[in-house]
C-alpha positions in Angstrom: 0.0 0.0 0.0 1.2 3.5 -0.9 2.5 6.0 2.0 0.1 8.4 1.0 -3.1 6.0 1.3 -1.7 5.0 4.7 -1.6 8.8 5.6 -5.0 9.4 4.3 -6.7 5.6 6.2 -4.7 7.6 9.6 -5.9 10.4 8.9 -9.4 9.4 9.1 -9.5 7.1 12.1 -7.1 9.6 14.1 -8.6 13.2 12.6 -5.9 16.1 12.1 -5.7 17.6 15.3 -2.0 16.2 15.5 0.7 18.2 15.8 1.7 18.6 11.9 5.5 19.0 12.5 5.9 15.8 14.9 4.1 14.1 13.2 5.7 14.9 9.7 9.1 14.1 12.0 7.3 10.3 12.7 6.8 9.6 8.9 10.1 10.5 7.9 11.8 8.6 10.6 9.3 5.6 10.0 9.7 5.9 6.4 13.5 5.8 6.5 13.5 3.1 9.0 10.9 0.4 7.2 11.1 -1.4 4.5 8.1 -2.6 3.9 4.9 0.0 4.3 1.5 -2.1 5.6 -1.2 -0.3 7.3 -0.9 -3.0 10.0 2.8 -2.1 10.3 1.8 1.8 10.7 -0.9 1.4 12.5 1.5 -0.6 15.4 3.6 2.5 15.2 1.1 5.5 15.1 -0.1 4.3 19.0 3.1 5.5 19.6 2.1 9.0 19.0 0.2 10.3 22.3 -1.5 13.9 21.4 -2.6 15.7 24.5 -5.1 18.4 23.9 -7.6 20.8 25.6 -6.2 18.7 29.0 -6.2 20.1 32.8 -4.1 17.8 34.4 -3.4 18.0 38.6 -1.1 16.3 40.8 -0.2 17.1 44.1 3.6 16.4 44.2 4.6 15.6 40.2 3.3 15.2 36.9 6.1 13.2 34.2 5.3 13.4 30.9 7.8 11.6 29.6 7.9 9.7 25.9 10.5 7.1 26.4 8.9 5.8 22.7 7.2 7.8 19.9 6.2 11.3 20.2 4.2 13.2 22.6 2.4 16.3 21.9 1.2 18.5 24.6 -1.1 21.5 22.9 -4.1 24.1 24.5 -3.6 21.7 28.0 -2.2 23.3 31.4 -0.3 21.2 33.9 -0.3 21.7 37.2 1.7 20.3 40.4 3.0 21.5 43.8 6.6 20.2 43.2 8.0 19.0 40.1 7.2 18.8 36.4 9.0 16.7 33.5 8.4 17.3 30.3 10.5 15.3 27.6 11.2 12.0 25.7 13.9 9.8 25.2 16.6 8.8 22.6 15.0 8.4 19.0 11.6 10.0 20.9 10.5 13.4 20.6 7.9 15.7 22.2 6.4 19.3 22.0 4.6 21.2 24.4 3.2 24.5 23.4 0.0 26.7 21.8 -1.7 28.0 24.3 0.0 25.6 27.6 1.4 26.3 30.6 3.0 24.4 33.0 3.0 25.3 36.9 4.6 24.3 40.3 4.3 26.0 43.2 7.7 28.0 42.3 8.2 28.1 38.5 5.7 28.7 35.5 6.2 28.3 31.9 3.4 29.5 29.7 3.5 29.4 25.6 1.1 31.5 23.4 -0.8 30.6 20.5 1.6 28.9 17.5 4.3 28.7 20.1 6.0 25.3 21.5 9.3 23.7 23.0 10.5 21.2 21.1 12.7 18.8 21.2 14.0 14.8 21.4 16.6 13.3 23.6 16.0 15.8 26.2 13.6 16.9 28.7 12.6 20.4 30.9 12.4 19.7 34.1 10.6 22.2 37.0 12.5 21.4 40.0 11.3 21.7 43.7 13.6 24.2 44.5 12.0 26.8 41.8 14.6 26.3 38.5 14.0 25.1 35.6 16.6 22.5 33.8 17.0 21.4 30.5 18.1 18.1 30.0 19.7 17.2 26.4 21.4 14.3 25.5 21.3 12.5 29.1 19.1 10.5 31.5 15.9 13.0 32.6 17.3 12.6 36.2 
């Protein structure tokens, strides 16, 4: 089956309120890593895209978004938690948080407008208890 009758059978069953840029990112590093393209074979890869939109999400001592696998995309959602917040993914992962999000401890906020985002693979923001924020690139989240 042709890539672009894959894209279009996705694009149905998932709608297009994915990240475009990420998700372009997933088809080109899926693309250059198969050999064969089967809807089955995408379809196994695609859960590996977790979209997070229009989401309040609370916790009272830390909230880790983390994609050790895929992509994550945090859009129009705000994060809240009294000490720590991770936002990242892992080697050959990548995630984006931005349009319209914020993310807020007790200490630190960060806030993105519309059209905005962090981006970024192999690396993570972290909002740390004691009120910094740390960007972790290359390296274990920790």
């Amino acid at each position: 089956m042709a890539i672009e009758q894959i894209l279009i059978d996705v694009f149905q069953n998932f709608g297009i309120s994915l990240s475009a840029g990420a998700f372009l990112e997933f088809i080109k590093n899926y693309h250059q890593s198969k050999t064969t393209d089967t809807i089955e074979e995408f379809r196994d890869e695609i859960q590996n895209f977790l979209n997070i939109n229009g989401v309040t999400m609370q916790a009272e001592t830390l909230i880790d978004a983390f994609a050790q696998k895929g992509i994550l995309v945090i859009n129009n959602s705000h994060l809240s938690s009294v000490e720590q917040i991770t936002i990242g993914a892992g080697q050959n992962s990548q995630f984006s948080f931005g349009n319209n999000s914020t993310s807020t401890t007790d200490k630190t906020k960060i806030v993105t407008g519309q059209g905005a985002q962090i981006a970024g693979g192999n690396s993570a923001i972290v909002q740390n208890p004691d009120g910094s924020i740390s960007f972790h690139v290359g390296q274990d989240k920790q």
